[in-house]
C-alpha positions in Angstrom: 4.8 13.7 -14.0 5.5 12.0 -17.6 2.9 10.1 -20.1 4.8 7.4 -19.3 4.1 7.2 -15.4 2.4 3.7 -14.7 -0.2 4.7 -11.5 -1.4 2.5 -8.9 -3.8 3.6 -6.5 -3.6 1.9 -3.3 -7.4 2.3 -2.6 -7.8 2.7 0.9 -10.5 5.0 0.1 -12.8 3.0 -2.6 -14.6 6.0 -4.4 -17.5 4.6 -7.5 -20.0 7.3 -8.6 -23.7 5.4 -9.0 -22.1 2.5 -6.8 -22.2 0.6 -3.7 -19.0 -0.2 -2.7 -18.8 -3.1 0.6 -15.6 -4.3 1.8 -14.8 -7.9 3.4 -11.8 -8.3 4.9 -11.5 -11.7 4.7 -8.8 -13.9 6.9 -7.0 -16.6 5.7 -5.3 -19.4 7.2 -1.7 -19.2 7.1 -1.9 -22.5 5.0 -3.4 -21.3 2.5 -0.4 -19.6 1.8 1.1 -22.0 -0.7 -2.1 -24.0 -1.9 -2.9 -23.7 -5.3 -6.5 -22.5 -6.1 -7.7 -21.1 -2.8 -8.6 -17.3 -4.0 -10.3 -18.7 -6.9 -12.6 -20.7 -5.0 -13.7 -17.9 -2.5 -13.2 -15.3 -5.7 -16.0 -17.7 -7.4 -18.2 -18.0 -4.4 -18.8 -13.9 -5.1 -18.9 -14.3 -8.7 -21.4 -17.0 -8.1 -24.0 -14.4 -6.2 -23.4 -11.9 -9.0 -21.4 -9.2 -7.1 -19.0 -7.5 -9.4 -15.3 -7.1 -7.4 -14.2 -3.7 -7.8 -11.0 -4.1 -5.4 -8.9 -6.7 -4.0 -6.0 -6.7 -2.2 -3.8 -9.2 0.1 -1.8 -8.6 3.0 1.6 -9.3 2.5 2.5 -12.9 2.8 4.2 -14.2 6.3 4.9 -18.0 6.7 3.2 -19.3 9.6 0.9 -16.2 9.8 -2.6 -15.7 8.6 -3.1 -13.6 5.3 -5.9 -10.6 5.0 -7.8 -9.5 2.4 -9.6 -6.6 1.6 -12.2 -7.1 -1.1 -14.2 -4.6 -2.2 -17.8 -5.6 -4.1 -20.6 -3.5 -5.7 -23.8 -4.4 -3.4 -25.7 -1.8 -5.6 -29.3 -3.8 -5.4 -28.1 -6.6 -3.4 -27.5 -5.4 0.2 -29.7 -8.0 1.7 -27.3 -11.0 -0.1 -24.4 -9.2 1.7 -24.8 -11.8 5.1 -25.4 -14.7 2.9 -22.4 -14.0 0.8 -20.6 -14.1 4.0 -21.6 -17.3 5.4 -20.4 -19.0 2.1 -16.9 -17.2 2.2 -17.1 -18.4 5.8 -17.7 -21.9 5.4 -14.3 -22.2 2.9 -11.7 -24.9 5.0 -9.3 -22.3 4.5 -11.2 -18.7 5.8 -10.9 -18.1 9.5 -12.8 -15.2 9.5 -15.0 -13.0 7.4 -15.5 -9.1 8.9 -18.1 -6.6 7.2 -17.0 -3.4 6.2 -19.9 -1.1 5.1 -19.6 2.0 3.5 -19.0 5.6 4.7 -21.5 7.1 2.7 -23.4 5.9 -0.7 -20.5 5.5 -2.9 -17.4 5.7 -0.8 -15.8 3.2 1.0 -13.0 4.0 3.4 -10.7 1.3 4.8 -11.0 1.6 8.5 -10.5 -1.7 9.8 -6.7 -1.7 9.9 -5.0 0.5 13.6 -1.8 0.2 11.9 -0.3 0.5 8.3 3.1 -1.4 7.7 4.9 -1.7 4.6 8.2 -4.2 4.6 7.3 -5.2 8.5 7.3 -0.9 9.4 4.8 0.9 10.6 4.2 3.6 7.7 2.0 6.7 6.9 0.2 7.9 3.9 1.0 11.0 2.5 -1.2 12.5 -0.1 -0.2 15.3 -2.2 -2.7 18.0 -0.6 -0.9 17.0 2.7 2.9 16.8 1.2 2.2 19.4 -0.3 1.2 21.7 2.7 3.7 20.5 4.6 6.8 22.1 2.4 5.0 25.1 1.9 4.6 26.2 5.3 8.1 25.5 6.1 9.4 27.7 3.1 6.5 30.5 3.7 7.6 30.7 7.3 10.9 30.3 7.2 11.8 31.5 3.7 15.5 30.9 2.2 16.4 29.2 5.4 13.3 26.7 5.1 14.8 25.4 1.8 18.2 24.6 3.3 16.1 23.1 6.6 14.1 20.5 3.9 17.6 19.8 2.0 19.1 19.0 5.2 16.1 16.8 6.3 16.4 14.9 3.0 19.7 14.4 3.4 19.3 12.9 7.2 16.0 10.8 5.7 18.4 9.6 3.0 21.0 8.4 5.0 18.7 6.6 7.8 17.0 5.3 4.4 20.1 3.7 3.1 21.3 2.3 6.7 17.7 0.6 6.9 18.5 -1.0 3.3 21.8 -2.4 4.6 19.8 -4.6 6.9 17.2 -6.1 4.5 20.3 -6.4 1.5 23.5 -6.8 3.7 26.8 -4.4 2.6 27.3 -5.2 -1.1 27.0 -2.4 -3.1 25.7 -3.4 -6.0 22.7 -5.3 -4.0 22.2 -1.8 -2.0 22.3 0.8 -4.9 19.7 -1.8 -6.6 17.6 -2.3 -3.3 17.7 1.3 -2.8 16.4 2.5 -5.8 14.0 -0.1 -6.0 12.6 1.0 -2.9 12.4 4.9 -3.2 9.8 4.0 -6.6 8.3 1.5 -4.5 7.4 3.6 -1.9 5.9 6.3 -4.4 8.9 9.0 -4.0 9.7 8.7 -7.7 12.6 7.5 -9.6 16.4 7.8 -8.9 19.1 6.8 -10.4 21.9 6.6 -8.0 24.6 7.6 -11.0 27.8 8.0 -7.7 28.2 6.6 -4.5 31.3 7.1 -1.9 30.1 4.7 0.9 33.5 6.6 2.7 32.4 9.8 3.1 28.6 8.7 3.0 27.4 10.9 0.5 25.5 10.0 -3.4 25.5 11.8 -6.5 21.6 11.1 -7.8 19.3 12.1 -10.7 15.1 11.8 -9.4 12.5 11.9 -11.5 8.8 11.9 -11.1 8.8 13.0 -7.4 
């Protein structure tokens, strides 16, 4: 990984040393979608009751569906303002809903609420590194020489079921796929790569990655 990497961290799991991290997930309606000046309203409803917001994060948006959010406050010396905060957020035209999320232990809040994770309308899983990481070293301690060529030959099949899946969010043009397509492999944390050839004949890419 460069000096240049940007990082985001997703922040299912809401870590603050000295702090008391609470989560709302709030619900919007789906009109709230497109009106201008709903999340600073219910953004200076907390402000209002002095909570600091050390996460937010919105669901991403569906026409005629209701939006989620997942807002993360320091109650550190104000757990018993934690209900009222909640009725105001409630009592916004445009909340449905307001759920309490409290934290695991003292300073760490883990993001529970959700059964399923789904990134572009597919179900996904998170993979950290110690897990990644695990997973490709087993198969080359157990399998040696022959594990290597058994994860090249999985890339390649993940590849190509990636790049069949892109033709039905961009359609055939090239251009639009090799753009969607690297796009999407940064997007989804894998790194960088530049797809430098592409024979959509014989199905097969010449890439550089970086990052990964």
């Amino acid at each position: 990984m460069t000096e240049k990497c940007v990082i985001f961290d997703i922040g299912q799991v809401v870590n603050i040393p000295e702090a008391s991290p609470v989560g709302l997930i709030i619900f919007f309606r789906s009109e709230a979608l497109f009106k201008v000046g709903v999340l600073k309203e219910v953004l200076e409803i907390v402000a209002s009751m002095g909570f600091p917001i050390v996460y937010f994060i919105l669901s991403q948006p569906k026409p005629s569906a209701p939006i989620t959010g997942f807002l993360v406050i320091d109650a550190t010396n104000k757990h018993d303002k934690v209900q009222e905060l909640i009725k105001k957020v409630r009592k916004h035209e445009d909340v449905e809903k307001v759920e309490l999320m409290k934290p695991l232990f003292d300073n760490i809040l883990v993001n529970t609420f959700y059964d399923i994770l789904c990134i572009a309308g597919e179900r996904c899983i998170i993979f950290r590194k110690a897990l990644y990481s695990a997973l490709i070293k087993t198969v080359r301690e157990f399998f040696g020489t022959g594990g290597g060529a058994l994860l090249y030959h999985i890339g390649t099949v993940i590849g190509s079921r990636a790049f069949e899946d892109h033709k039905k969010m961009v359609g055939e043009e090239l251009s639009k796929l090799v753009k969607a397509s690297e796009a999407l492999f940064k997007a989804l944390g894998f790194g960088e790569v530049q797809i430098l050839e592409l024979n959509m004949k014989d199905g097969k890419a010449k890439v550089r990655i970086m990052n990964n």
